[in-house]
NUGU-733689 format. One record per residue (C-alpha): z, y, x. Coordinates in steps of 0.001 Angstrom, whole numbers, plus 500000, padded with zeros to 6 digits. Layout:
# NUGU-733689
ZYX;...
# end
This chain:
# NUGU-733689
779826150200719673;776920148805717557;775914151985714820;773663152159712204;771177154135714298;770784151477716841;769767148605713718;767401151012712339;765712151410715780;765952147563716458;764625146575712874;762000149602713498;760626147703716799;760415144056715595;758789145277712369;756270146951714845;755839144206717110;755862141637714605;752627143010712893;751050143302715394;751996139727716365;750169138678712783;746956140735713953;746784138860717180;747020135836716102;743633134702716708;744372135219720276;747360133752720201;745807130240718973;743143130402720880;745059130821724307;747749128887722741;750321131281723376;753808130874722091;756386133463720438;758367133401723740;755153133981726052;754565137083724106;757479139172724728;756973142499723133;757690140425719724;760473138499721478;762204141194723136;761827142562719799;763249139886717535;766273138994720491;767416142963721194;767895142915716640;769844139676717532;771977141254720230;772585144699717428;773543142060714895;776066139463717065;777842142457718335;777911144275715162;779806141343714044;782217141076716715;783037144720716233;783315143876712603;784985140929712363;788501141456712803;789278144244709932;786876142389707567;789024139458708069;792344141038707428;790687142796704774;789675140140702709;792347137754703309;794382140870702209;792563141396698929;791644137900698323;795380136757698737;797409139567696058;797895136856693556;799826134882696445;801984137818697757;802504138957694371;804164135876692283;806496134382695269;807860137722695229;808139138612691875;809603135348691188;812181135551693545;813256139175692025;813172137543688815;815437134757689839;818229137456690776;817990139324687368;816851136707685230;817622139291682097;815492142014683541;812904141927680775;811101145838682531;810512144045685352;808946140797683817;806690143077681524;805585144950685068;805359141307686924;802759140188684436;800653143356684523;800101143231688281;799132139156687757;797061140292685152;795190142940686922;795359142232690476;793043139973690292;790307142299689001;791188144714691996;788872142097694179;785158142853692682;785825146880692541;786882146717696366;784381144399697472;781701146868695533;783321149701697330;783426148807700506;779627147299699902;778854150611698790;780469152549701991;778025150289704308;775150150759702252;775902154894702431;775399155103705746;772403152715706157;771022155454703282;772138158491705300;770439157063708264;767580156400706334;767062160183704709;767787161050708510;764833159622709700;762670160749706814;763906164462706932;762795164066710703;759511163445709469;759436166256706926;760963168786709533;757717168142711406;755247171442711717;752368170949709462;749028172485710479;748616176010710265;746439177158707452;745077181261708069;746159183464705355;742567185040705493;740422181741706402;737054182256708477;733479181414707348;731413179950710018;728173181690710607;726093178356711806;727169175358713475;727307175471717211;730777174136718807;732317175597721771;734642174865723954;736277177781725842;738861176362728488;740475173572726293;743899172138727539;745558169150725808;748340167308726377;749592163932724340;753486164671724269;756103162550723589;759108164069722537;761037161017722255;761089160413725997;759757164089727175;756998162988728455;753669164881728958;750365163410729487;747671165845730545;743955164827728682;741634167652728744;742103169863731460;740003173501731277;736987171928729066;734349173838728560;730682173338726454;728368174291724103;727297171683721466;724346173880720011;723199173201716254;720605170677715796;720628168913718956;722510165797720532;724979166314722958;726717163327724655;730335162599725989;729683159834728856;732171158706731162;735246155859732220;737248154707729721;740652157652729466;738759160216730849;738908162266727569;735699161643725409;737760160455722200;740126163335722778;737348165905722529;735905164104719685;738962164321717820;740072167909718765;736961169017716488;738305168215712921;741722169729714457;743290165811714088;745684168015716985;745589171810717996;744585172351721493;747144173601723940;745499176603725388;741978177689724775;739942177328722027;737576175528720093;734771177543717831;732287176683715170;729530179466714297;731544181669716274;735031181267714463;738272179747715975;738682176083713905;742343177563713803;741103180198712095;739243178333709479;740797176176706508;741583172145706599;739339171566703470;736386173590704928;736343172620708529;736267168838706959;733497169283704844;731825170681707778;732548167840710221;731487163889709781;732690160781711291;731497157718712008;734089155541714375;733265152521716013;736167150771714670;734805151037711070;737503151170708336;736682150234704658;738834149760701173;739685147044699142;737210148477696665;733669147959695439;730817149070698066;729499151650695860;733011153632695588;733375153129699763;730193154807699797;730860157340697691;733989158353699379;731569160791701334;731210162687698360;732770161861695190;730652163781692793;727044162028694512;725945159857691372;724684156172691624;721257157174692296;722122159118695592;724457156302696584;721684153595696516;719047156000698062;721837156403701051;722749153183701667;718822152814701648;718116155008704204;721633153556706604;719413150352706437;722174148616704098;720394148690701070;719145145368701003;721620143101702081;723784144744699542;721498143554697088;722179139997698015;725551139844697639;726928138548693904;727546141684692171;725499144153694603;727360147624695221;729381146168692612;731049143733695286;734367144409695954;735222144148699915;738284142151701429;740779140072699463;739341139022696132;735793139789697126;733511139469700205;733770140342703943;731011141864705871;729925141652709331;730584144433711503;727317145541711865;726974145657707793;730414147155707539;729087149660709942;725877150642707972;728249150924704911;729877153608706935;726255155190708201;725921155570704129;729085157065703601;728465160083706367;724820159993705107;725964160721701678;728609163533702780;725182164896704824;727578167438707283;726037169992709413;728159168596712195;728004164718712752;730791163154715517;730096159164716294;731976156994717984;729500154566719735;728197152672716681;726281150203718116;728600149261720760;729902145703719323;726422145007717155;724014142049717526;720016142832718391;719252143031714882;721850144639713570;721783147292716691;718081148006715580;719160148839711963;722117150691712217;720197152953714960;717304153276712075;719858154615710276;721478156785712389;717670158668713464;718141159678709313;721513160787709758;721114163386712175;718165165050711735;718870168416711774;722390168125712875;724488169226715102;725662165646716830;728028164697719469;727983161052720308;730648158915722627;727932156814724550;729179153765726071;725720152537726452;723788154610728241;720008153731727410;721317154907723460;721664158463725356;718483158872727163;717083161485725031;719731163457724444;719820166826724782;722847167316726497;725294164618728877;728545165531729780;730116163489731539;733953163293731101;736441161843733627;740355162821734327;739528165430731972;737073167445733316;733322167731732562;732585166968736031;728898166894735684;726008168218732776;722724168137732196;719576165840730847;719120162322731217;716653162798734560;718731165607736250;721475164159736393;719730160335737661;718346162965740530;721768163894741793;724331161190744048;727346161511740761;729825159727738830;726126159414736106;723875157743738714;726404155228739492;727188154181735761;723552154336734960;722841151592738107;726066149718736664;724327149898733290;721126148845734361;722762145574736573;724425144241733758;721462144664731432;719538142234734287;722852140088734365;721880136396733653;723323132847734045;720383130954735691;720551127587733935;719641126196737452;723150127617738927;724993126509736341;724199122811736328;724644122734740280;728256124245740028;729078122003737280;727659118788739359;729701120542742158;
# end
């Protein structure tokens, strides 16, 4: 039997897969792609079809008899009452009554259609607060009663286990498995390795976005656990590779690293991020609102914007998500200008994807399944046969990679 559950769930999935339909949509021109040929978004829109035609069926019936029921009094009522009438035609009692039920029958219809409309819409409601109470029933994260200072900035990991669960199927997936490092305070250590072998899930275990499973993570010598939200975020910066910013002016995005830093400090941080002076082209300057109603900026300038933000915050601790990874020659040059500023001094853990970015680092880890499976410098680990000297040949091979011009008019005469 079709409940309200199941078209909460339905409506929850083709909401779901119908923007992310929208996002893709440049995709879906380009490889001209139809709604059928992308089935997440059909299965989607058909399985809220199926709740709804056999909702109905179930339906149907009773609201049938129901309404013909309530729709029909007036007809039931007078053929009746007439005929009783007819057999005591002096029976004034009964033709006072007669007229009262033709008189108000009638407005029995709207009150009954409102309260049945209103028993429906109750338990679409109760279903509703259901779902949100779920939400609210969920275990917030754990604030000390005594928080912890740090006393300096290094970040250990002691034995880390992590596991993404998923309580909706009870499902475990196993990311980190017994990690252990030392990020030490003003140098660069770096998390290299295939893609889902953990790097982003170490990254992210730092500003305790999750609590690890078993072991523990420490800044300055104190459990993050043991330190509070507001204080372990002011000690940590991001910068992600996929670089969000607000429907707001470029000043105010930049000041969302710290929202006391006056307009001086802004400029003089988007100056040293390298973003200073395209911002000055644009019509209103840092007064330039970004997105709808204003401009849009290239990634690499939306990613400088972001190299001011953490600039201006100026963390001890700096995490970055490959910046560069997805930036043109020029822009690449720039936005690593302004990332040689942002962590002087810092202590800096960077997801490399491309390796030459990494050569000077002070620390590679290299991350796969998991486990740090190898660590060192740049030249030790080139000197061993691991999982590093194969990705840095890979890296260097498709660095040389090139479409002779010569080749490529021969296959095409081919």
């Amino acid at each position: 039997m079709a409940n309200i559950r199941d078209m909460h769930d339905t409506q929850e999935r083709m909401n779901a897969a119908g923007v992310e339909y929208v996002r893709g949509m440049p995709a879906v021109k380009v490889f001209g792609l139809t709604v059928s040929t992308f089935l997440q978004f059909h299965n989607s829109i058909t399985g809220y079809r199926d709740w709804a035609v056999q909702y109905v069926r179930f339906c149907k019936r009773p609201y049938m008899v129901f309404i013909t029921i309530l729709a029909s009094l007036i007809v039931f009522i007078l053929p009746v009452g007439v005929f009783i009438l007819s057999q005591k035609p002096d029976n004034q009692a009964f033709a006072l009554t007669l007229m009262l039920f033709l008189v108000v029958a009638p407005g029995f219809v709207t009150p009954m259609m409102k309260l049945m409309n209103l028993g429906g819409n109750m338990r679409i409601i109760a279903e509703g607060v259901e779902r949100i109470d779920e939400i609210f029933a969920q275990e917030p994260v754990a604030e000390p009663i005594n928080p912890q200072k740090a006393e300096g900035y290094n970040i250990e990991f002691d034995h880390v286990v992590f596991s993404y669960d998923d309580p909706a199927v009870s499902t475990r997936t196993e990311a980190l498995a017994g990690v252990s490092f030392t990020a030490r305070e003003g140098e660069l250590t770096a998390l290299v390795g295939p893609s889902g072998g953990g790097k982003s899930t170490i990254a992210y275990l730092i500003p305790r976005f999750w609590d690890v499973g078993t072991g523990a993570i420490r800044i300055g010598g104190v459990d993050i656990r043991e330190m509070g939200s507001e204080q372990l975020m002011d000690m940590v910066s991001f910068v992600f590779q996929d670089v969000h910013l607000f429907y707001d002016t470029i000043e105010e995005n930049i000041r969302m690293g710290r929202s006391d830093a006056g307009y001086e400090e802004v400029v003089a941080a988007a100056k040293a991020a390298s973003c200073h002076e395209f911002i000055e082209c644009l019509p209103q300057g840092y007064q330039t609102r970004i997105g709808e109603g204003g401009t849009y900026l290239s990634g690499g300038e939306a990613q400088r914007v972001a190299i001011a933000r953490a600039i201006l915050k100026n963390s001890p601790i700096l995490v970055l998500d490959e910046a560069t990874a997805f930036a043109d020659p020029e822009n690449e040059s720039k936005i690593q200008a302004g990332l040689s500023e942002l962590i002087k001094g810092k202590t800096v853990i960077i997801i490399a994807h491309r390796l030459s970015s990494i050569r000077e680092a002070d620390q590679i880890l290299v991350v796969d399944e998991g486990r740090i499976v190898e660590r060192g410098r740049h030249n030790e680990l080139i000197d061993r046969d691991g999982l590093y000297r194969r990705m840095w040949r890979a890296h260097i091979d498709a660095d040389s990679w090139t479409i002779a011009a010569e080749q490529a008019s021969k296959a095409v005469n081919e």
